[in-house]
N, C-alpha and C positions, 0 to 999 in steps of 0.2 A: 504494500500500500504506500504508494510514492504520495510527499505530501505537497503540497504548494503552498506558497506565501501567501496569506489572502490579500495583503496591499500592494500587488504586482500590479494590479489593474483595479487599483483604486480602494475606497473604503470598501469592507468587508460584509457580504451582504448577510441579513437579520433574518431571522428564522422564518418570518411570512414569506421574504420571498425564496429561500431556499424551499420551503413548502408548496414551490408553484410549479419546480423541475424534479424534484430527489422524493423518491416511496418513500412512507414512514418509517418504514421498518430500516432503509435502508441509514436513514438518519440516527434513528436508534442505535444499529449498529457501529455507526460510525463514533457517536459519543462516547459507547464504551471503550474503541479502540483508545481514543482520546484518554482516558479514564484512565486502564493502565499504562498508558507512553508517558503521563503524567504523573501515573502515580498518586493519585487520590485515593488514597487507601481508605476513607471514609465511605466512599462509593462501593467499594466491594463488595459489600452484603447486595446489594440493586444487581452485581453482574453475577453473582455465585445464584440469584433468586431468577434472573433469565437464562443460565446456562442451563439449568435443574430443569425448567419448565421445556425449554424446546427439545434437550434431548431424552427426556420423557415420551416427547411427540415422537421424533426421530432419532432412534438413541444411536442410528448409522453414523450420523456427523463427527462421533469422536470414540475411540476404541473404548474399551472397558475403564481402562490403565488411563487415558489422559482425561477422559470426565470424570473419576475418583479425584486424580493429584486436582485439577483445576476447579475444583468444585470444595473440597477442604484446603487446598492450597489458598484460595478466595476468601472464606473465612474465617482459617486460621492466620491470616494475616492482621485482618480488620481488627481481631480480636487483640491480639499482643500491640497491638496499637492503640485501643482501648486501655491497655494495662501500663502501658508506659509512664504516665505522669499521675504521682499516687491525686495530689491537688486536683484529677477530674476521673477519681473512677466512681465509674457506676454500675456497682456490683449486681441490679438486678438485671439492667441493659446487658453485661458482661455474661452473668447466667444463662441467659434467654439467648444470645449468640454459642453458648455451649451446649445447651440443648436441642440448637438448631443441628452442629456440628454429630450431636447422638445420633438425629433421626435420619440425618443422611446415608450414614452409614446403618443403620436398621431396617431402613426402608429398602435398601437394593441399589442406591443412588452410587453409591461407591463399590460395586460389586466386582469391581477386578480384585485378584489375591487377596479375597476376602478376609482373612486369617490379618496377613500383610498390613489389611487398610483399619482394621478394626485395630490390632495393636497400636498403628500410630493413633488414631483416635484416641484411644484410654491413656495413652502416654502424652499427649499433647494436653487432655483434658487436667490429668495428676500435674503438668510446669502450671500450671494457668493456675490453677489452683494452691500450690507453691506459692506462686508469687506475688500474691493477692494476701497472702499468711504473711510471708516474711519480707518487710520491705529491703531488709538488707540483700536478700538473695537475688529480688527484682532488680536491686540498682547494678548488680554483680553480672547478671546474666544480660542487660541490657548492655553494658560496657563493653564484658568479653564473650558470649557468645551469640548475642542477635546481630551484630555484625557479619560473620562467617557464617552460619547457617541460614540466618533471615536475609541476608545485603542484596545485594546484585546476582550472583549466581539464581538463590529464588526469585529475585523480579526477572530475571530474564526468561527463567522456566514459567511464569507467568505469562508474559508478554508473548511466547511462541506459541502456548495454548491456546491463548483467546485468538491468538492472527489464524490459528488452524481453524479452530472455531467458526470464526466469523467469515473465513473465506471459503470455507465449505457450505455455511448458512449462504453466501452471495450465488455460490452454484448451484444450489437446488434454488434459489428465488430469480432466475434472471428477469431482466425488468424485458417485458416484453414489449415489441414495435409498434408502431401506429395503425398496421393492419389486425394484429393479434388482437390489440387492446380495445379496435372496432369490434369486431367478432366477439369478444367478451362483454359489453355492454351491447350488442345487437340480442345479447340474448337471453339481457333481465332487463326489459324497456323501461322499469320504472327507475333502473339507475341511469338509463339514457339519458330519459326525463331529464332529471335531477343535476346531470354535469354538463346538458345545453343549457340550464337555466343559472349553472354555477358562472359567476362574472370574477374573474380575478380584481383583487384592488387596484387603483390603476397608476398608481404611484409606485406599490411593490413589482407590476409588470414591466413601469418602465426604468426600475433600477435593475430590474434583473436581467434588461433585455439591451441595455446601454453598458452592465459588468461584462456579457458572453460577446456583442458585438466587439467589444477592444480586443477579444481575445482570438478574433480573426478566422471565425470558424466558418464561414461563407466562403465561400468562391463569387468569382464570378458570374453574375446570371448567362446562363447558354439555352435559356429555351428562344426557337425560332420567331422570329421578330412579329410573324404576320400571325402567332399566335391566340388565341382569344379574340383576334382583329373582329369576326362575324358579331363580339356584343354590342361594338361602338357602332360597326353598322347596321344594327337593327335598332339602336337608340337612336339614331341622325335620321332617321325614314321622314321626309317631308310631309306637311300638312296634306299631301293630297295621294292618293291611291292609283295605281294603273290596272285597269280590268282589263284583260284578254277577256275577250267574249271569243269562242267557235262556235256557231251554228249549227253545224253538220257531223260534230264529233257522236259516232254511236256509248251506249252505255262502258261497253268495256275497255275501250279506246280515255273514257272519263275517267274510270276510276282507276286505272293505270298511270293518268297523269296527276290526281290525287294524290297519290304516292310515293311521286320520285321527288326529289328535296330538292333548293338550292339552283344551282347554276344550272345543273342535267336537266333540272326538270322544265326551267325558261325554256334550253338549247332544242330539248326535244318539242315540245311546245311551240317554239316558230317553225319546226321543218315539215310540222303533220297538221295544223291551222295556217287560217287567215289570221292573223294580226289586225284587230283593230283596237287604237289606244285611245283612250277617253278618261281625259283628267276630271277627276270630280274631286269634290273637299270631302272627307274621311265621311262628317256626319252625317253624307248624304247617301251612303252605301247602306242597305238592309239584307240581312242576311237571314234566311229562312231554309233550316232542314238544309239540304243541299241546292236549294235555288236561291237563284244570287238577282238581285232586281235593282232598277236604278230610279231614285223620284224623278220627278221631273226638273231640272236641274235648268234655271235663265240664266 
């Protein structure tokens, strides 16, 4: 996940209009990446309580062995974070994170080398609980040993799980094209409904649409020039109408020329009639059924 600078191409845009290009979900995931590159360890218990739920859904996205470690890895972290400064602990908050860290592993959540994931469990849960007793032991083990076992090494075994995570969740969600995403509201009209009548703000449309323009994603226009030409000329059509009248065309020879559109159907139309043109002003024409009649026109 390669990042960019958001003020390359200007102030940085606000989550409405990020909300007008990027799926929720995929926003969501993107926060938590943020979360751990950052290191908000406050936030952990939010990504250890989405990790639990999707691969619950789909427990494919991640082996046995990396949803245990990233799932107590997650809130055994939050937790001895919790415990660090005696001046804010909150011993039933702290509890209540430990008994979260029980049922995970009760429930099947942690089911790789079960044996394995259960011993560190009961051993994780007996320091936490140590150090909560003895503040001397807390100031001890934060000095020399939550550096070497808690430091970088585990944030980085962090950091590769949630990337595995998250980029497995982007592949089974790809965001689907402008064809696809027709055909999936072509076929609940009531959400059709519902996202013709949706009007973006128009203020977040034109910051979002003045951030991706700097960013040069357009070519040049190459559709052919006389393109669309036929709307301007059927908008210019002068105040007055020209009737070809034929006399003599039989039935099937009519509705043959009913038929053919456009310039073919003038070209054949003068080579099999008489041509007679008679300018009359538009609201002098009546049209009935298939007969065409003219008032009397001074």
């Amino acid at each position: 996940m390669q990042s960019q600078d958001p003020w390359e191409n200007g102030p940085p845009l606000l989550l409405p209009s990020l909300h007008l290009f990027i799926p929720p979900l995929r926003l969501v995931s993107a926060a938590m990446w943020q979360v751990v590159q950052r290191r908000d360890v406050h936030d952990y218990g939010m990504l250890e309580e989405f990790v639990t739920t999707v691969t619950e859904i789909v427990p494919e996205l991640l082996s046995c062995s990396q949803r245990a470690q990233l799932v107590l890895g997650l809130r055994a972290r939050l937790v001895l974070e919790l415990c660090r400064i005696e001046q804010t602990l909150d011993l039933q908050n702290i509890q209540q994170h430990l008994d979260r860290i029980r049922s995970l592993t009760s429930t099947g959540e942690a089911e790789s080398s079960n044996a394995e994931v259960e011993l560190s469990e009961s051993n994780f849960v007996e320091l936490v609980e140590s150090l909560l007793k003895d503040p001397s032991e807390r100031e001890n083990f934060y000095q020399d040993v939550f550096p070497v076992e808690f430091g970088p090494k585990y944030d980085t075994a962090i950091q590769m799980l949630m990337l595995e995570f998250l980029s497995r969740l982007e592949k089974l969600l790809p965001i689907p094209d402008l064809e696809q995403t027709a055909s999936l509201l072509n076929a609940v009209p009531s959400a059709l409904e519902k996202c013709v009548q949706f009007v973006p703000d128009p203020k977040q449309l034109r910051t979002l649409l003045q951030y991706h323009r700097k960013l040069g994603h357009l070519d040049s226009i190459r559709t052919p020039s006389s393109f669309g030409d036929c709307i301007l000329s059927s908008l210019s059509l002068p105040p007055y109408v020209r009737v070809v009248a034929a006399p003599d065309v039989d039935s099937d020879t009519q509705s043959e020329s009913m038929n053919l559109e456009g310039m073919e159907a003038r070209e054949l139309m003068e080579n099999r009639t008489k041509e007679i043109d008679v300018l009359v002003p538009a609201d002098k024409v009546n049209i009935t059924g298939s007969q065409m009649s003219l008032d009397h026109y001074q």
